[in-house]
DRENVO-892097 format. One record per residue (C-alpha): x, y, z; residue in one letter; residue number from 1. Coordinates in nm, 4 decimals. Last residue first. Example, Ala and Ser with C-alpha at 12.3 -4.5 7.8 and 13.67 -1.06 7.14 Angstrom:
BEGIN
[atom [1.3670, -0.1060, 0.7140], S, 2]
[atom [1.2300, -0.4500, 0.7800], A, 1]
REM end
This chain:
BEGIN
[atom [12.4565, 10.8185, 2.6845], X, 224]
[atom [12.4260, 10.4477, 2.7879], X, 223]
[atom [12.3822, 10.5541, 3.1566], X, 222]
[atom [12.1080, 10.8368, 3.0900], X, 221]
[atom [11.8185, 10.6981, 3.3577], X, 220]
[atom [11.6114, 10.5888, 3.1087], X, 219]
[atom [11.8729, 10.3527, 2.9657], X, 218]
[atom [11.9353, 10.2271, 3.3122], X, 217]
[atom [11.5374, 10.1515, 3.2805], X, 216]
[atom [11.4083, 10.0827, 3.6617], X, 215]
[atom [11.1046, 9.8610, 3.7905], X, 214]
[atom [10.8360, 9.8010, 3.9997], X, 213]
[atom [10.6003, 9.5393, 4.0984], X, 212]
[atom [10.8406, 9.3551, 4.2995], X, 211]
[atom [11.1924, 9.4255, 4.2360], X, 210]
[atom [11.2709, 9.4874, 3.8555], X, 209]
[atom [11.6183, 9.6183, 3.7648], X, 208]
[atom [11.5911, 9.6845, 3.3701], X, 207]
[atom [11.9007, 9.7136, 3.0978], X, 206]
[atom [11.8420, 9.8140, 2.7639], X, 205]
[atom [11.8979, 9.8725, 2.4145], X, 204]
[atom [12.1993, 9.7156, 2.4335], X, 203]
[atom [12.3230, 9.7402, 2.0402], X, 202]
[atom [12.4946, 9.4564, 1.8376], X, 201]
[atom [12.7469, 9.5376, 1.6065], X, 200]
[atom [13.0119, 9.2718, 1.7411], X, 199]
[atom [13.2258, 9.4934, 1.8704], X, 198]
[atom [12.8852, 9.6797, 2.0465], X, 197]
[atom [12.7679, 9.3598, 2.1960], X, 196]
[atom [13.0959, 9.3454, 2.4241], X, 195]
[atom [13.1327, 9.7230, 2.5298], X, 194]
[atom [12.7608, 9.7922, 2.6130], X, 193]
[atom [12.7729, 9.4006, 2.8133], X, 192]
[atom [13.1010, 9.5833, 3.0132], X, 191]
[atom [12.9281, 9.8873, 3.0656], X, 190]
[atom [12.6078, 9.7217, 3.1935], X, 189]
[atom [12.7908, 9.4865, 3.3949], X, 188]
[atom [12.9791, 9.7943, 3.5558], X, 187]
[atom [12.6471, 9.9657, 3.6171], X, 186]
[atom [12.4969, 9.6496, 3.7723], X, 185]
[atom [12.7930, 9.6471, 4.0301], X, 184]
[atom [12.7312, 9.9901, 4.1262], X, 183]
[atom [12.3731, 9.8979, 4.2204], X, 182]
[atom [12.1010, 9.9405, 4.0206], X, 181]
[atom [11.7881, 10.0919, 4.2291], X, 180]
[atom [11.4931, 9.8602, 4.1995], X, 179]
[atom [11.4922, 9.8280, 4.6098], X, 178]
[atom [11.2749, 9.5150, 4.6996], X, 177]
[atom [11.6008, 9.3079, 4.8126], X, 176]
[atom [11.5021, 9.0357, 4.5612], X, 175]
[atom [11.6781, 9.2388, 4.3344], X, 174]
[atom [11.5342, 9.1202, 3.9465], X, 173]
[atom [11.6839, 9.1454, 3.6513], X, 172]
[atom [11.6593, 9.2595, 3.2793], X, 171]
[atom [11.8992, 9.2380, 2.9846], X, 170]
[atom [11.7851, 9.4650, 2.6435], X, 169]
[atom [11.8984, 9.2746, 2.2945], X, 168]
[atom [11.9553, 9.4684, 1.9610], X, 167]
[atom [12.0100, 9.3527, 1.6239], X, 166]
[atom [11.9840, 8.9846, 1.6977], X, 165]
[atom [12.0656, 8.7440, 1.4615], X, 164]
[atom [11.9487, 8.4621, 1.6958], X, 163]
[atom [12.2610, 8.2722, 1.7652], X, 162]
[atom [12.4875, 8.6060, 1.7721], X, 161]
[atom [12.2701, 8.7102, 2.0689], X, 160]
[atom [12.2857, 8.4372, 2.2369], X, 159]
[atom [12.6933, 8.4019, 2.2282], X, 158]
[atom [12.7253, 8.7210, 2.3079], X, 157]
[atom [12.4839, 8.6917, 2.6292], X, 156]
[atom [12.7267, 8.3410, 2.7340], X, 155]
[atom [13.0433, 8.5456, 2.6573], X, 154]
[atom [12.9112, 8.8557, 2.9057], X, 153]
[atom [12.8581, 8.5537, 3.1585], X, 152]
[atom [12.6096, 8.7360, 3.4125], X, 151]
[atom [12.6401, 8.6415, 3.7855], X, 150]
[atom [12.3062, 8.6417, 3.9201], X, 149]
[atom [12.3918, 8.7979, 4.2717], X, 148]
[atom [12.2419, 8.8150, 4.6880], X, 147]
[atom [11.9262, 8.5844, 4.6545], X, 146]
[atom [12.1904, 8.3381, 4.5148], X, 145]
[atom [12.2490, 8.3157, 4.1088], X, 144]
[atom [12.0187, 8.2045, 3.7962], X, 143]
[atom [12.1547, 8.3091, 3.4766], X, 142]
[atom [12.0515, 8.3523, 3.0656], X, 141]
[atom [11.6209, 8.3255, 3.1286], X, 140]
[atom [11.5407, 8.3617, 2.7784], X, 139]
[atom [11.3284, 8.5692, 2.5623], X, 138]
[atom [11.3660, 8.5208, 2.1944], X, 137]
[atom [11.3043, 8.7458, 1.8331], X, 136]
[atom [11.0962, 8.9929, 2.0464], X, 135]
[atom [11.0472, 9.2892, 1.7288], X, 134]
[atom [11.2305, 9.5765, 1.7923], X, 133]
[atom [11.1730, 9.6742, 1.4483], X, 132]
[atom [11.5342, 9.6386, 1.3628], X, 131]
[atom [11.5289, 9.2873, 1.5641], X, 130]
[atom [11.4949, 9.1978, 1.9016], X, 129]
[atom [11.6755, 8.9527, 2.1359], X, 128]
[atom [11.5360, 8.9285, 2.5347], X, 127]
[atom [11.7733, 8.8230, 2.8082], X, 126]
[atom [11.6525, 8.7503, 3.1119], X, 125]
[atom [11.8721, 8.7287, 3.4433], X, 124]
[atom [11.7869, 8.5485, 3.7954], X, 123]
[atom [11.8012, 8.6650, 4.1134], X, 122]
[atom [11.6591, 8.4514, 4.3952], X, 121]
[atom [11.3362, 8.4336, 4.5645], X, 120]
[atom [11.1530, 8.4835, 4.2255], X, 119]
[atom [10.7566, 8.5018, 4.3036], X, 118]
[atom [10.6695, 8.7348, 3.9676], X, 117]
[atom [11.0243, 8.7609, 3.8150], X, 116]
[atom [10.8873, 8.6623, 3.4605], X, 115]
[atom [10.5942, 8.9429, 3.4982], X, 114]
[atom [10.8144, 9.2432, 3.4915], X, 113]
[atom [10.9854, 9.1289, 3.1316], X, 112]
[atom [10.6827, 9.2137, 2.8650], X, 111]
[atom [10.5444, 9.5185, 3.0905], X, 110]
[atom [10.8877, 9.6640, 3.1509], X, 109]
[atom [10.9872, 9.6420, 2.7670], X, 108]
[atom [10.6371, 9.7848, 2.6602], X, 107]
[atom [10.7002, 10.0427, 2.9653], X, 106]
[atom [11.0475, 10.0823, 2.8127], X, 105]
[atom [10.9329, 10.1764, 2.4413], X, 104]
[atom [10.9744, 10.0286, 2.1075], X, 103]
[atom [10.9338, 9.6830, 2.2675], X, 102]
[atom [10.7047, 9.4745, 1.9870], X, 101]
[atom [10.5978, 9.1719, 2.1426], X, 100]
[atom [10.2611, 9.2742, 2.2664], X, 99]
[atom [10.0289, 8.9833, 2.3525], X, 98]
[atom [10.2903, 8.8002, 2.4901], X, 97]
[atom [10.2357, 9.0132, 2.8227], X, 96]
[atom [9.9343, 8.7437, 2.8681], X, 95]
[atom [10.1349, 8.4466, 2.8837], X, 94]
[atom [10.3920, 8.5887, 3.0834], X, 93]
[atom [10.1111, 8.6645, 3.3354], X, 92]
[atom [9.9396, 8.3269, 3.3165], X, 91]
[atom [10.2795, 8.2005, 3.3573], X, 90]
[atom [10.3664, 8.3635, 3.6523], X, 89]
[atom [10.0159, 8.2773, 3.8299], X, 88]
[atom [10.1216, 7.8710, 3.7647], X, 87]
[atom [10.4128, 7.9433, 3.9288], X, 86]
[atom [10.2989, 8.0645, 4.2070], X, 85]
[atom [10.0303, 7.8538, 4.2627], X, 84]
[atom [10.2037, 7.5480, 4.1947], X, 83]
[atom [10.4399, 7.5631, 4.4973], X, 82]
[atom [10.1233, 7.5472, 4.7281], X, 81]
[atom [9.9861, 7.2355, 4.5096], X, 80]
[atom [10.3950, 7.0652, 4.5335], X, 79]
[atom [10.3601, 7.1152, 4.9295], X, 78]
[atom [10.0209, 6.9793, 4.9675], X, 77]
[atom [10.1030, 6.6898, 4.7538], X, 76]
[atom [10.4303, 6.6118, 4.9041], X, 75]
[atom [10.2596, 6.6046, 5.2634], X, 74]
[atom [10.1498, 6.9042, 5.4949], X, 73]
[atom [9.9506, 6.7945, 5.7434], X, 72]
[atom [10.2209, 6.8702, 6.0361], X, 71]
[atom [10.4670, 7.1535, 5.9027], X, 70]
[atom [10.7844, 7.0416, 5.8461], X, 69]
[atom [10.6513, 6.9689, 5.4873], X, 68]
[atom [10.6816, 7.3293, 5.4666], X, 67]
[atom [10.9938, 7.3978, 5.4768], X, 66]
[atom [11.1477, 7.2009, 5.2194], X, 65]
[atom [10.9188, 7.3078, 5.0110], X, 64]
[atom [11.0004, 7.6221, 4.9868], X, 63]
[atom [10.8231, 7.9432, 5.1548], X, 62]
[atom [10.7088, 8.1672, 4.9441], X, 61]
[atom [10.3276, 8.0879, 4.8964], X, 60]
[atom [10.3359, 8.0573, 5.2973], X, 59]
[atom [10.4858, 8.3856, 5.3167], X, 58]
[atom [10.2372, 8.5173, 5.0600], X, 57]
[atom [9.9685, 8.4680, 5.3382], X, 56]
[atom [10.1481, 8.5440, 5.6498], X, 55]
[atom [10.3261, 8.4463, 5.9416], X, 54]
[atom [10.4784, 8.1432, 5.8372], X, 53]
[atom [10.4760, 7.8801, 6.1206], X, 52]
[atom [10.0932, 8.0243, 6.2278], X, 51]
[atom [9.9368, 8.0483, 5.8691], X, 50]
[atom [10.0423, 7.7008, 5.8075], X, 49]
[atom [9.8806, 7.6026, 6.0953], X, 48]
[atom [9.6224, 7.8182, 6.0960], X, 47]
[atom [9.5475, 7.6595, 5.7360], X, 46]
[atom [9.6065, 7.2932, 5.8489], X, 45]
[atom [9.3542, 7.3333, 6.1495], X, 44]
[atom [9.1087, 7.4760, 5.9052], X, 43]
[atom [9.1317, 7.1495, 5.6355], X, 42]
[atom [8.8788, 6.9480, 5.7881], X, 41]
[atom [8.8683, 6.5826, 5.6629], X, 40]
[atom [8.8161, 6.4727, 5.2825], X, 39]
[atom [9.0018, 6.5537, 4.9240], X, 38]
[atom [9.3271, 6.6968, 5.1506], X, 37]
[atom [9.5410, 6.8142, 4.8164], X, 36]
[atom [9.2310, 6.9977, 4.6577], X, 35]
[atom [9.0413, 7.1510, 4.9570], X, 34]
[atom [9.3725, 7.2418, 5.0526], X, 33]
[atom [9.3377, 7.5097, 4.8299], X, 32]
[atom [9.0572, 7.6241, 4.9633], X, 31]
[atom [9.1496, 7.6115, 5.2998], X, 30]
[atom [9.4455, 7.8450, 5.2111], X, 29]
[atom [9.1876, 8.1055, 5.0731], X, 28]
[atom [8.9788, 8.0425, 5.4009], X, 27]
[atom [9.3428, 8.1218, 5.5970], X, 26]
[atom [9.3761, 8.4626, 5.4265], X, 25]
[atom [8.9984, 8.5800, 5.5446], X, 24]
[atom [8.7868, 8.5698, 5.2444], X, 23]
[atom [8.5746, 8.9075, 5.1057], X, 22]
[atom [8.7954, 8.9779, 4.7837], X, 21]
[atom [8.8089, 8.5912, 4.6839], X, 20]
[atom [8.5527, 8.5338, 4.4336], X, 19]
[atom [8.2208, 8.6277, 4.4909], X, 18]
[atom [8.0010, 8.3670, 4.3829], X, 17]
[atom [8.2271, 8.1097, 4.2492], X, 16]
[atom [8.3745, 8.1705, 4.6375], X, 15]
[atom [8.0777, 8.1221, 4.8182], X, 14]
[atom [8.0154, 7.7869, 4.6427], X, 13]
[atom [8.3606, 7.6926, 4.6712], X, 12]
[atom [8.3386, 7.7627, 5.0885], X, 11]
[atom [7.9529, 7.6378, 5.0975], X, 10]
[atom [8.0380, 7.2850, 4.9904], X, 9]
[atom [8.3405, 7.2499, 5.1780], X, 8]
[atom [8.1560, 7.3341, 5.4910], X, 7]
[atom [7.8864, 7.0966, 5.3855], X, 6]
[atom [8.1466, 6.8432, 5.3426], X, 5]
[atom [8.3420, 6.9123, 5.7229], X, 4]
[atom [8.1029, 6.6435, 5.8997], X, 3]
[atom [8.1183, 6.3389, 5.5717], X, 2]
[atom [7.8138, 6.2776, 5.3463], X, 1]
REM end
């Protein structure tokens, strides 16, 4: 039995117990670690990371790139940090499926909030419903810079068409924090309103999400 197992031992034990609420950020790292170091002590690894980042979700957020500057940290390390992020955004997407009928923006909100979960740059979603509002396809249309996702108004025609949509609602993210649409969003949003509608396709909506919130342009009287 190796110096740093009992320690091991008692951190997973602790934390089947309890779960997380009563660990220190760097304990939850050493966890993890557990998993991409199997044997040695972890700790220095966690301050480390900890130290170079700043904070806990910093170190989530940080790409690889940059963290396998950081001594300790191999491919492994970086690809199981990566993974938790993602893997949390699917669990969430994967629950949200569980209502796929978006009569209502906080249906539409709660189906297309969790896609952005740990998005450092803005992408673009494009969901096509039926007459009953019914989620016929969700699809990530656009990826752009953490600035702009440009959005191809052919490329959202074009989708819609392919699934026989009736109406479609856009959503994206502003990695700025601020779910305010900018002036730029409301000339998209004119010019998708304008597109969809010569084909006979309506935008029901179009959502800024940053972070746990987000905004409905529809809500907020732009496609009257």
């Amino acid at each position: 039995m190796g110096i740093h197992d009992g320690h091991r031992s008692r951190l997973r034990q602790r934390f089947l117990k309890s779960g997380l609420d009563d660990f220190e950020n760097h304990q939850v790292l050493e966890l993890l670690l557990f998993f991409s170091r199997p044997q040695g002590d972890v700790n220095p690894l966690a301050h480390r990371l900890m130290d170079r980042f700043g904070s806990f979700n910093a170190v989530l957020d940080a790409p690889v790139e940059e963290l396998v500057k950081v001594s300790g940290v191999g491919e492994n390390t970086a690809v199981l940090l990566k993974l938790v992020i993602a893997a949390n955004r699917r669990y969430m997407i994967a629950r949200s499926q569980n209502n796929e009928i978006l009569n209502s923006t906080e249906k539409a909100g709660k189906f297309l909030a969790p896609r952005f979960y740990g998005e450092r740059d803005e992408v673009v979603y494009m969901v096509c419903l039926d007459a009953k509002y019914k989620v016929l396809n969700c699809k990530m249309m656009f990826r752009g810079s953490v600035d702009t996702a440009n959005i191809n108004i052919r490329k959202v025609v074009e989708n819609a068409l392919a699934f026989n949509s009736v109406s479609v609602i856009l959503a994206h993210n502003h990695v700025s924090g601020l779910a305010l649409p900018s002036d730029e969003d409301y000339t998209t949003t004119r010019r998708l309103i304008d597109a969809l509608s010569a084909i006979d396709i309506i935008l029901a909506d179009h959502i800024v999400v940053a972070d746990d919130d987000y905004v409905s342009m529809a809500d907020n009287g732009f496609f009257l």
